[in-house]
PAMI-634939 format. One record per residue (C-alpha): x, y negated, z negated; chain; residue in three letters. Coordinates in nm, 2 decimals. Example, Ala and Ser with C-alpha at 12.3 -4.5 7.8 and 13.67 -1.06 7.14 Angstrom:
# PAMI-634939
{px 1.23; py 0.45; pz -0.78; cadena A; residuo Ala}
{px 1.37; py 0.11; pz -0.71; cadena A; residuo Ser}
This chain:
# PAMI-634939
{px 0.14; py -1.30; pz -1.14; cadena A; residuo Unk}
{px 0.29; py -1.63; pz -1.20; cadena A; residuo Unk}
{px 0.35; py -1.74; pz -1.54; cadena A; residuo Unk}
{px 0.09; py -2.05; pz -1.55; cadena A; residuo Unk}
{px -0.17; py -1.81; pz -1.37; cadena A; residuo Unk}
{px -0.08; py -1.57; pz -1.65; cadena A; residuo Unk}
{px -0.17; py -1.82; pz -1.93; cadena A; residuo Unk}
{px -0.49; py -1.90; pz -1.76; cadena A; residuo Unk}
{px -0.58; py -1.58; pz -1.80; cadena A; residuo Unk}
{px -0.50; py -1.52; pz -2.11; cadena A; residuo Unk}
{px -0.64; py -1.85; pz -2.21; cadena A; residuo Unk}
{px -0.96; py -1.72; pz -2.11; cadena A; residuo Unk}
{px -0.98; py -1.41; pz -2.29; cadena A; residuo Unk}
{px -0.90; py -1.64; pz -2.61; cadena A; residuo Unk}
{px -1.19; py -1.83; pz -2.59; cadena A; residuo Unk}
{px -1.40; py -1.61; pz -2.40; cadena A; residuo Unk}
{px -1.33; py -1.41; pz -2.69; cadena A; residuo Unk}
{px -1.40; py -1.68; pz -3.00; cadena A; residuo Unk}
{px -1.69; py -1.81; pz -2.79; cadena A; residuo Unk}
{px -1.90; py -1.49; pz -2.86; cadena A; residuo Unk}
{px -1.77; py -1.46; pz -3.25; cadena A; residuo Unk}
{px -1.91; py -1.80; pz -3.29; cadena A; residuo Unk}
{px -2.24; py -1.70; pz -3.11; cadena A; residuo Unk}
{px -2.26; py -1.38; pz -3.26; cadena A; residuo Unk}
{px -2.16; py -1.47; pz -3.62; cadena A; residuo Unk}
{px -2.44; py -1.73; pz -3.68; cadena A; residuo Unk}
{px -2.68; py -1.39; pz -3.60; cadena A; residuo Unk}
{px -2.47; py -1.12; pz -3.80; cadena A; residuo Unk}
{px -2.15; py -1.04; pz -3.95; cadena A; residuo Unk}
{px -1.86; py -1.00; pz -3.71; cadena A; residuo Unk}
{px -1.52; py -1.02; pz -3.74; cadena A; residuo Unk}
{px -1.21; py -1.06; pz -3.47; cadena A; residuo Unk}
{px -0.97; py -0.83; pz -3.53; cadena A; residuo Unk}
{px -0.62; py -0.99; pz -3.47; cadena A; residuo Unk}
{px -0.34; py -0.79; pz -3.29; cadena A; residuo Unk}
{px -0.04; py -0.88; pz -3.08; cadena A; residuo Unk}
{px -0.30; py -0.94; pz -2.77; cadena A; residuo Unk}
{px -0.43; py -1.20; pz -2.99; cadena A; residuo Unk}
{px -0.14; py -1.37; pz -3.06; cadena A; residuo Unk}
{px -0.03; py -1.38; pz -2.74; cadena A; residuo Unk}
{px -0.35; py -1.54; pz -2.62; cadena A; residuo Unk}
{px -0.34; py -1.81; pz -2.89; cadena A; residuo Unk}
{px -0.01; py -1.87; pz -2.75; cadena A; residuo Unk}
{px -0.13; py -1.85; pz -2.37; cadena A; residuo Unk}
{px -0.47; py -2.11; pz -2.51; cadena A; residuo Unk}
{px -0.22; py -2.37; pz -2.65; cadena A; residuo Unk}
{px -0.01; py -2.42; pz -2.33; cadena A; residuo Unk}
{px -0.34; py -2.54; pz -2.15; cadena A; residuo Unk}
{px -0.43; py -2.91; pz -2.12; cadena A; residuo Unk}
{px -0.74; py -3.04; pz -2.26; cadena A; residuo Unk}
{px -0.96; py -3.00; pz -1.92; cadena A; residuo Unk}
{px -0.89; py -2.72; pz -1.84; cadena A; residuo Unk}
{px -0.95; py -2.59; pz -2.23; cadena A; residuo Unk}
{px -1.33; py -2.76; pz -2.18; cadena A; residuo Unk}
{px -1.39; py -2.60; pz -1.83; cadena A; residuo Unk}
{px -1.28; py -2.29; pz -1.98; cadena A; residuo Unk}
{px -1.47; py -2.32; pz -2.30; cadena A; residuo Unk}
{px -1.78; py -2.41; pz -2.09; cadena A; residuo Unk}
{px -1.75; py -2.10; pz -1.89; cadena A; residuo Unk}
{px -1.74; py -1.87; pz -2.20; cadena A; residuo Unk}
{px -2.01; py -2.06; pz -2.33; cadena A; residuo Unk}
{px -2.20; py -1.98; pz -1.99; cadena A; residuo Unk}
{px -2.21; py -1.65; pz -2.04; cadena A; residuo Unk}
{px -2.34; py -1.54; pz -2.39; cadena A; residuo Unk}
{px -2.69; py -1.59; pz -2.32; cadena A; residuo Unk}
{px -2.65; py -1.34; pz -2.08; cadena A; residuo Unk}
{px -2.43; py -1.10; pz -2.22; cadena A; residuo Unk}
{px -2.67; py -1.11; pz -2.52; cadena A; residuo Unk}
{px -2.97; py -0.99; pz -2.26; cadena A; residuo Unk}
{px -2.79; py -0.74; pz -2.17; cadena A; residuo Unk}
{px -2.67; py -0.58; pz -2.50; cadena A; residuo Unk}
{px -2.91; py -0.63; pz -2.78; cadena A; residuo Unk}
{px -2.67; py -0.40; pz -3.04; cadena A; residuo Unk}
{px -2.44; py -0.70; pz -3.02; cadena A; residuo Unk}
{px -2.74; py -0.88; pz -3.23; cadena A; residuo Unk}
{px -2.91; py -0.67; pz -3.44; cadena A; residuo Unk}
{px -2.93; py -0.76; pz -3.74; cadena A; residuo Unk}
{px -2.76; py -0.47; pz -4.04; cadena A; residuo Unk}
{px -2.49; py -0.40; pz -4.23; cadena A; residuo Unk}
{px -2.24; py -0.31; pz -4.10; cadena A; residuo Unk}
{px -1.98; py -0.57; pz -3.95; cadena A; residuo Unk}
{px -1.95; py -0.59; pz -3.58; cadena A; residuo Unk}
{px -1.59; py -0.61; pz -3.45; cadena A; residuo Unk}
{px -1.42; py -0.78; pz -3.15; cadena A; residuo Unk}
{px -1.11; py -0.77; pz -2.98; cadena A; residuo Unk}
{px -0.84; py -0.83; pz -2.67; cadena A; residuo Unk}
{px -0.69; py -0.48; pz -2.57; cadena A; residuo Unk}
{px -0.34; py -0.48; pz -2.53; cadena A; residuo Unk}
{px -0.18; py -0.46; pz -2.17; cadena A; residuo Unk}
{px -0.08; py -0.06; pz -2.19; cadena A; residuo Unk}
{px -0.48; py 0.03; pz -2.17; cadena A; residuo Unk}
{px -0.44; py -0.09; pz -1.83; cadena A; residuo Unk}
{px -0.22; py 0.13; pz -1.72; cadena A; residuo Unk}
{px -0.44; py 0.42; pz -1.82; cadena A; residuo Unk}
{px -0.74; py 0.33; pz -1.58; cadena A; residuo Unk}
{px -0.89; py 0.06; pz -1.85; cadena A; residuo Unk}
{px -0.98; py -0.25; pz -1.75; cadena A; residuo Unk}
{px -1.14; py -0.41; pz -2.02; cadena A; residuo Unk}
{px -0.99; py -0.70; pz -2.19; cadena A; residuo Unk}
{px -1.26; py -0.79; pz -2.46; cadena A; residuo Unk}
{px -1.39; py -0.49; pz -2.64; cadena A; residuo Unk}
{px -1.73; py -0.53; pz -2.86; cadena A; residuo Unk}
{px -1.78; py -0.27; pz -3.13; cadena A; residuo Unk}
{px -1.97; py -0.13; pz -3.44; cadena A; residuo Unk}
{px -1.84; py 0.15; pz -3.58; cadena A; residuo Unk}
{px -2.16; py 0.24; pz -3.77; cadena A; residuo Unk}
{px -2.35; py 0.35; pz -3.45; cadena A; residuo Unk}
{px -2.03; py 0.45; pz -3.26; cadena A; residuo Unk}
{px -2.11; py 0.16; pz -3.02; cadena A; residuo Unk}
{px -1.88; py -0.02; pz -2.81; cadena A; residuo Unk}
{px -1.89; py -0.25; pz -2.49; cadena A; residuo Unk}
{px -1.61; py -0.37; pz -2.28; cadena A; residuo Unk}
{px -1.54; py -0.74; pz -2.09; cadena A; residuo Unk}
{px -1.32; py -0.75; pz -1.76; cadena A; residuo Unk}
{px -1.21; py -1.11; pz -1.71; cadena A; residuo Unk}
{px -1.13; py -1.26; pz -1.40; cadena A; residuo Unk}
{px -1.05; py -1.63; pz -1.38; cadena A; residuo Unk}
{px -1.04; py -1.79; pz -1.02; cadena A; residuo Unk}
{px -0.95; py -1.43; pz -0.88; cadena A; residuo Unk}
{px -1.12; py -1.12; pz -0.82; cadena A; residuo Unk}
{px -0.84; py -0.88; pz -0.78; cadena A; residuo Unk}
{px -0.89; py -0.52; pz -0.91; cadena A; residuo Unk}
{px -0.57; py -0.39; pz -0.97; cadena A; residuo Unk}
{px -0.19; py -0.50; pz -0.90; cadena A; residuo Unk}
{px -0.04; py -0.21; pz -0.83; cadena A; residuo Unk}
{px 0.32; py -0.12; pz -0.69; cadena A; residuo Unk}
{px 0.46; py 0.10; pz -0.48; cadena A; residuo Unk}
{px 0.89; py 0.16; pz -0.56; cadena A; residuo Unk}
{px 1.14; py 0.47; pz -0.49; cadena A; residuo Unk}
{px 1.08; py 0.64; pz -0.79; cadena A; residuo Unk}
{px 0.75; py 0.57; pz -0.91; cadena A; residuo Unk}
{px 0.49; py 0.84; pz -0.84; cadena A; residuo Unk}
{px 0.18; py 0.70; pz -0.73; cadena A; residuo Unk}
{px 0.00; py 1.01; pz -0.68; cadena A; residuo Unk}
{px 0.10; py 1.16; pz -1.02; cadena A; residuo Unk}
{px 0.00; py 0.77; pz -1.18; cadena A; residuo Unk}
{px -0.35; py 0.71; pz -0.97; cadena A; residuo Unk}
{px -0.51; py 1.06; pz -0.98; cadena A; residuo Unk}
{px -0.29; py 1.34; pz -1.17; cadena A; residuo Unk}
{px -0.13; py 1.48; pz -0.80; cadena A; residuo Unk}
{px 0.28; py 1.39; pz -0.76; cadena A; residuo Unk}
{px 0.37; py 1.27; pz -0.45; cadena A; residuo Unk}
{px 0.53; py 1.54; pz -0.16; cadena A; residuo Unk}
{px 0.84; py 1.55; pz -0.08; cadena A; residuo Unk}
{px 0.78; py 1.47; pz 0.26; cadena A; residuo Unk}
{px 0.64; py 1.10; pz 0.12; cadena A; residuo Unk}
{px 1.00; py 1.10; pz -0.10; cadena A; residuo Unk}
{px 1.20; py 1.16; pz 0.23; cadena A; residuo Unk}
{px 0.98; py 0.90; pz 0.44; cadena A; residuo Unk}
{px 0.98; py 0.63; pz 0.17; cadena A; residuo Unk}
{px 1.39; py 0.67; pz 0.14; cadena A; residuo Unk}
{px 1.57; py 0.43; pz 0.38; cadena A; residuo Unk}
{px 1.26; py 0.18; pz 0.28; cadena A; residuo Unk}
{px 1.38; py 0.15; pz -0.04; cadena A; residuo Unk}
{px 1.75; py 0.23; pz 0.01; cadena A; residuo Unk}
{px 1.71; py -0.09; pz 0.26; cadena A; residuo Unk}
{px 1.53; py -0.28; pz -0.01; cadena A; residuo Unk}
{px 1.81; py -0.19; pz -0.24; cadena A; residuo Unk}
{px 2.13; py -0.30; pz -0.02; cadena A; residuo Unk}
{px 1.98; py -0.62; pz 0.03; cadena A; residuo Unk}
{px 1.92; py -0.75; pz -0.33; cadena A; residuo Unk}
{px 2.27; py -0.64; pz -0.36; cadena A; residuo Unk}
{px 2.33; py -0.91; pz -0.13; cadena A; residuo Unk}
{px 2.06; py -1.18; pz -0.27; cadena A; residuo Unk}
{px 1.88; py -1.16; pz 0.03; cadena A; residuo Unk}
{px 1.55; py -1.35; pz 0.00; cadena A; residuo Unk}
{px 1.24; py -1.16; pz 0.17; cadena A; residuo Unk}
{px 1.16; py -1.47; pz 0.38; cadena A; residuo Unk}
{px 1.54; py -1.46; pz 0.58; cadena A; residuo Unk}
{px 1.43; py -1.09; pz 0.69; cadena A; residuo Unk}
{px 1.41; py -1.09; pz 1.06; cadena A; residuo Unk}
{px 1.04; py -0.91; pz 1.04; cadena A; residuo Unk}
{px 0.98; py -0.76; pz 0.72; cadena A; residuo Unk}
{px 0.61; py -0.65; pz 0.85; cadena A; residuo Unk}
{px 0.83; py -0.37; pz 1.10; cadena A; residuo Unk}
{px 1.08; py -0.30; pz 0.89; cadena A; residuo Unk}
{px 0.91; py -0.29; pz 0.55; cadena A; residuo Unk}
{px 0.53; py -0.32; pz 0.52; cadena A; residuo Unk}
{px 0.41; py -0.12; pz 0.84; cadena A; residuo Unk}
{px 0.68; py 0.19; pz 0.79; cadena A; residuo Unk}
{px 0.59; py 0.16; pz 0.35; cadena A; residuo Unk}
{px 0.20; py 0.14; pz 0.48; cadena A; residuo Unk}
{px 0.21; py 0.46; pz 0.69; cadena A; residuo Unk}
{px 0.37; py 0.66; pz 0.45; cadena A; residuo Unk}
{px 0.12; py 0.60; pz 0.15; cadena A; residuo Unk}
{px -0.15; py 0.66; pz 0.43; cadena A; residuo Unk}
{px -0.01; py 0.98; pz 0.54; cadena A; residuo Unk}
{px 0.02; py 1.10; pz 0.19; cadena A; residuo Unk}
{px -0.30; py 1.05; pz 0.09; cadena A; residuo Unk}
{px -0.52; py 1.16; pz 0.35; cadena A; residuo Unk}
{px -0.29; py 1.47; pz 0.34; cadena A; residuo Unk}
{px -0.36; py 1.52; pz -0.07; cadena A; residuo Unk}
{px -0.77; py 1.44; pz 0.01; cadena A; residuo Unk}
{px -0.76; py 1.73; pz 0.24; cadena A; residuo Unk}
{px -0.56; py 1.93; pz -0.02; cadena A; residuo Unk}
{px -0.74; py 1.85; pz -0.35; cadena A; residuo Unk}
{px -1.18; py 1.77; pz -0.29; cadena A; residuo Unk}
{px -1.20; py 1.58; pz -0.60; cadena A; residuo Unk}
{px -0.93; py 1.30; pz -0.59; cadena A; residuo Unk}
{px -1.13; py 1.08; pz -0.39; cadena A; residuo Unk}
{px -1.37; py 1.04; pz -0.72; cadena A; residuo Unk}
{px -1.03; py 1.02; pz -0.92; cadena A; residuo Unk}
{px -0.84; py 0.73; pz -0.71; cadena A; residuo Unk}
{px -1.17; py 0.53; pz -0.76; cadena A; residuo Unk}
{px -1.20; py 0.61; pz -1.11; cadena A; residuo Unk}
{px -0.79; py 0.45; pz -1.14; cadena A; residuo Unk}
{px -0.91; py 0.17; pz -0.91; cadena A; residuo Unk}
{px -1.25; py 0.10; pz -1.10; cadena A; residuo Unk}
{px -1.19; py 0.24; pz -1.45; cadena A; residuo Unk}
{px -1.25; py 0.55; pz -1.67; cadena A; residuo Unk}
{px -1.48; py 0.34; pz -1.88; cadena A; residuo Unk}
{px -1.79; py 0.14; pz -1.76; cadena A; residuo Unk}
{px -1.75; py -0.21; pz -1.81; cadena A; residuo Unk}
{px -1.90; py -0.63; pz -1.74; cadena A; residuo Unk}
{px -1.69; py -0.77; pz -1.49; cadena A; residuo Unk}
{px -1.66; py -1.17; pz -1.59; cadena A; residuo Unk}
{px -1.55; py -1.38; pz -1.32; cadena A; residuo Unk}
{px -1.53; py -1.77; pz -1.39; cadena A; residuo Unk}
{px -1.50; py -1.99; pz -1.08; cadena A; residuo Unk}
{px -1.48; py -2.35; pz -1.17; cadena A; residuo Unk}
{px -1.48; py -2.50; pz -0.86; cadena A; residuo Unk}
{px -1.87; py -2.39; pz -0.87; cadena A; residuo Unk}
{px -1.93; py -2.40; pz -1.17; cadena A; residuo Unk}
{px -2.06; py -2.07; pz -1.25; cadena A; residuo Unk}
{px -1.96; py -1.74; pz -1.43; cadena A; residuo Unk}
{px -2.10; py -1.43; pz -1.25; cadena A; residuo Unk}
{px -2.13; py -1.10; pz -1.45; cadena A; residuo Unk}
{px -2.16; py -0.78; pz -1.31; cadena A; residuo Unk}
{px -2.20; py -0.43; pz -1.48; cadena A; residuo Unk}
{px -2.01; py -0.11; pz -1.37; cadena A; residuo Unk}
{px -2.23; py 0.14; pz -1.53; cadena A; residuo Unk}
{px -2.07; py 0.43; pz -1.39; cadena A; residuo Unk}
{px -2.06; py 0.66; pz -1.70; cadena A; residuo Unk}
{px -2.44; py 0.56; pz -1.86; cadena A; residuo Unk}
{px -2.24; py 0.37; pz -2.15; cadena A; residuo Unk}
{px -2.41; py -0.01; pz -2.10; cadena A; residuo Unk}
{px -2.69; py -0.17; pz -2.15; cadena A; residuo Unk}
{px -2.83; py 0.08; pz -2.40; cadena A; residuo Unk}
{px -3.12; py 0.02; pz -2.65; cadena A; residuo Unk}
{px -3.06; py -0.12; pz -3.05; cadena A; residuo Unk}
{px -3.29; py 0.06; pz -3.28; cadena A; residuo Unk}
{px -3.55; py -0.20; pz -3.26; cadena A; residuo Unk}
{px -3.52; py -0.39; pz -2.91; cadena A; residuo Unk}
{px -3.46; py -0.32; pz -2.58; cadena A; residuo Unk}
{px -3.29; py -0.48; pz -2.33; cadena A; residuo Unk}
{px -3.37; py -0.81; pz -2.18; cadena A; residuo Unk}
{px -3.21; py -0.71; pz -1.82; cadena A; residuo Unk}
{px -3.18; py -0.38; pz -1.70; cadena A; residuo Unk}
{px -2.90; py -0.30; pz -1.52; cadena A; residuo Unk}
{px -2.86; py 0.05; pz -1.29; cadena A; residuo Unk}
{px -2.61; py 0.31; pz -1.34; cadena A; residuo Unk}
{px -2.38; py 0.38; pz -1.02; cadena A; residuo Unk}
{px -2.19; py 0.64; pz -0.86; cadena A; residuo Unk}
{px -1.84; py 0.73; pz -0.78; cadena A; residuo Unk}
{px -1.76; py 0.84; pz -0.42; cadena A; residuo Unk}
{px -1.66; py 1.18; pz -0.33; cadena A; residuo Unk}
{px -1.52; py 1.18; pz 0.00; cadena A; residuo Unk}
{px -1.27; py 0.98; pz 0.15; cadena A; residuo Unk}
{px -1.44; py 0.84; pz 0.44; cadena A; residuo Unk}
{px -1.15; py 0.64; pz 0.63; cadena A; residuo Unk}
{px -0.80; py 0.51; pz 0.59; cadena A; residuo Unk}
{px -0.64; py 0.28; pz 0.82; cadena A; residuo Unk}
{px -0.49; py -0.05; pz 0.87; cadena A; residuo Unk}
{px -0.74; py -0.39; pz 0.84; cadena A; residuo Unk}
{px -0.74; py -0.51; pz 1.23; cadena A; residuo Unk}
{px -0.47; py -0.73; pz 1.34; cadena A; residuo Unk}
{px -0.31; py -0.70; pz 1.05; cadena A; residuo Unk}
{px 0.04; py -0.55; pz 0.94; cadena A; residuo Unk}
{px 0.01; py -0.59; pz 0.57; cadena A; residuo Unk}
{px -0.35; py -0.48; pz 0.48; cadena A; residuo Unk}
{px -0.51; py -0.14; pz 0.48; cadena A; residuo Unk}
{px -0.88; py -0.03; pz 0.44; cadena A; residuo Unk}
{px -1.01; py 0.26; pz 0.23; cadena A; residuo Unk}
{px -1.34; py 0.35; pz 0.28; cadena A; residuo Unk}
{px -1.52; py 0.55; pz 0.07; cadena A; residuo Unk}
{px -1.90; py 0.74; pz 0.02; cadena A; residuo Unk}
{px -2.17; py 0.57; pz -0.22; cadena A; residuo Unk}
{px -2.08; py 0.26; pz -0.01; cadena A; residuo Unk}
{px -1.71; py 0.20; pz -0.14; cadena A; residuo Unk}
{px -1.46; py 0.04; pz 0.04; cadena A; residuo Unk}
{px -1.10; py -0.08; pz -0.12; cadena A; residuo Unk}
{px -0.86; py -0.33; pz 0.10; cadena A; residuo Unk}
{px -0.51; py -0.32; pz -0.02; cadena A; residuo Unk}
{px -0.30; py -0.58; pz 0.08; cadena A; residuo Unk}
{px 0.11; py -0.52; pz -0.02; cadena A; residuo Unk}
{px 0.35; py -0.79; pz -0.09; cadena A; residuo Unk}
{px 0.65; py -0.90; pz -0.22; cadena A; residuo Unk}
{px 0.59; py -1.01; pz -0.57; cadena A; residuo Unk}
{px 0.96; py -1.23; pz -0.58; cadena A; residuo Unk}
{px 1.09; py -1.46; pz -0.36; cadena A; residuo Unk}
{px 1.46; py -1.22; pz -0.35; cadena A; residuo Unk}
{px 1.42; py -0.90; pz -0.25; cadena A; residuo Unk}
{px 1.40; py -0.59; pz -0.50; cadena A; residuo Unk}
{px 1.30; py -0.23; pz -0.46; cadena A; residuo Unk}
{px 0.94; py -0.25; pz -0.53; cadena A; residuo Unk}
{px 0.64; py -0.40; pz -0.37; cadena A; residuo Unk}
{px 0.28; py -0.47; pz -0.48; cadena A; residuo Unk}
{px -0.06; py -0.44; pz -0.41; cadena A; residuo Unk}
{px -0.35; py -0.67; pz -0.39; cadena A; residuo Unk}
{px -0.61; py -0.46; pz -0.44; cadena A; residuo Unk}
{px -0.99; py -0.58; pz -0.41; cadena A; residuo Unk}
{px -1.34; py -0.42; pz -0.40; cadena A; residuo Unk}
{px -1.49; py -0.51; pz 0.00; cadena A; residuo Unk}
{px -1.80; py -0.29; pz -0.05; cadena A; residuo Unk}
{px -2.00; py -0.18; pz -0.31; cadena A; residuo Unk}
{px -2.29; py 0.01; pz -0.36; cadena A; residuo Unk}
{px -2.58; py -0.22; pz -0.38; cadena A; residuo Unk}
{px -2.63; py -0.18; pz -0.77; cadena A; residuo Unk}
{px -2.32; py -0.37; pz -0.84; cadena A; residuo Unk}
{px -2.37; py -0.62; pz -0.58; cadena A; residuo Unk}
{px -2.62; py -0.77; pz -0.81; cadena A; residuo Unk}
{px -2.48; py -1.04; pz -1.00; cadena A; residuo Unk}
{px -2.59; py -1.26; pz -1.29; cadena A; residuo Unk}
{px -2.48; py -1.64; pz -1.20; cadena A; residuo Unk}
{px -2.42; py -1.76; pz -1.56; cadena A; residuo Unk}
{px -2.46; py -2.18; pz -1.43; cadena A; residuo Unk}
{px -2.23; py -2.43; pz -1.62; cadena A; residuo Unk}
């Protein structure tokens, strides 16, 4: 991610995140709990220019009608003082998506916000010669057949930032790099699926999340904010003591079978998962500098979805 497109986001969690203080506080007491994530939002905020702080703040602003519908313990009225926060950058490494986390202690309550500003990526995820997918996405470590097949890759890789090569002088890096890099993850993990039933459900859980979660996705060149709930573990859009929900959204399921693997037609850099439950994953690997290291990344993006989460709540601004 480029550094402006990382303030952006960032950005956007900081007033995504005081927008629904300033909402919620004129209801009840709430409180934003400052951390380092804060800070470095604030920082991220200040950086932008003044239109793009109103379309962002518009966008926030979009969405708390909404997200208030959804989640009536946000606005019940009691004692106790509701709290909100950004989660620091290591939960995502653990399979947790959520960026804005909504909580009362009192009722052991908590909600979770996964921002998205002009992108709908689900995870960046990289591929190098020593890092252990398997062992990282679903508990498994890699083969050593996927060691020995990923070696003169990665040794390549290696020889040429030696050199400062940049990828774009490589003759074809789709045949020497991508293709080769491709066919090994594939081969791995249709050979761990057929060895272990269950990871299936657990590469989805590290692609998805191991918590349920709103996706917020702002697109200002339409001028909407869509929301849509992952209630995969029955944790939303639950009840307060005295109201019920305004919109009812459905739980969904993870997958449990692997249905196909295989590369996205006419195309050298893009593969297809396909899963049960109507889940299917396209992951799309790149170079994420202009001079060539030893480690690649994935575009990863949702391209079907079981029909629950297709439903979306356009939040118009």
């Amino acid at each position: 991610m480029s550094s402006r497109s990382n303030d952006q986001g960032r950005g956007y969690e900081f007033i995504c995140l005081h927008a629904l203080y300033k909402a919620i506080s004129a209801i009840r007491s709430a409180q934003i709990i400052k951390n380092s994530s804060y800070q470095a939002a604030e920082n991220a905020w200040n950086t932008l220019s003044p239109n793009n702080k109103m379309l962002y703040e518009l966008s926030a602003k979009s969405t708390i009608e909404t997200i208030f519908a959804l989640e009536p313990n946000i606005v019940e009225e009691d004692n106790d003082t509701l709290n909100l926060y950004i989660q620091t950058d290591q939960h995502g490494e653990n399979a947790d998506v959520r960026d804005i986390i909504i909580e009362r202690k009192d009722i052991i309550w908590e909600i979770g916000l996964s921002l998205k500003h002009n992108h709908m990526a689900v995870k960046h995820s990289r591929l190098a010669k020593d890092l252990d997918f398997g062992q990282k996405w679903y508990g498994i470590p890699c083969s050593n057949d996927y060691w020995r097949d990923i070696k003169p890759i990665f040794d390549f890789l290696q020889k040429e930032k030696e050199k400062g090569t940049y990828f774009r002088n490589l003759a074809s890096k789709e045949e020497q790099i991508y293709v080769p890099l491709l066919n090994a993850f594939m081969k791995e993990v249709k050979m761990q699926v057929a060895e272990d039933k269950a990871i299936p459900n657990k590469l989805v859980e590290y692609l998805l999340s191991k918590y349920d979660f709103y996706k917020v996705i702002s697109l200002d060149s339409q001028r909407i904010t869509t929301i849509q709930s992952f209630n995969m573990y029955g944790t939303l859009n639950k009840p307060s003591k005295k109201e019920s929900p305004k919109i009812i959204v459905p739980s969904i399921e993870l997958p449990k079978n692997l249905l196909h693997i295989g590369f996205k037609p006419n195309s050298k850099t893009t593969i297809y998962m396909s899963f049960d439950k109507g889940w299917q994953f396209s992951f799309r690997i790149h170079n994420a500098k202009d001079i060539i290291e030893p480690s690649l990344k994935f575009d990863i993006q949702i391209v079907g979805m079981p029909t629950e989460v297709n439903i979306k709540y356009n939040c118009k601004w």
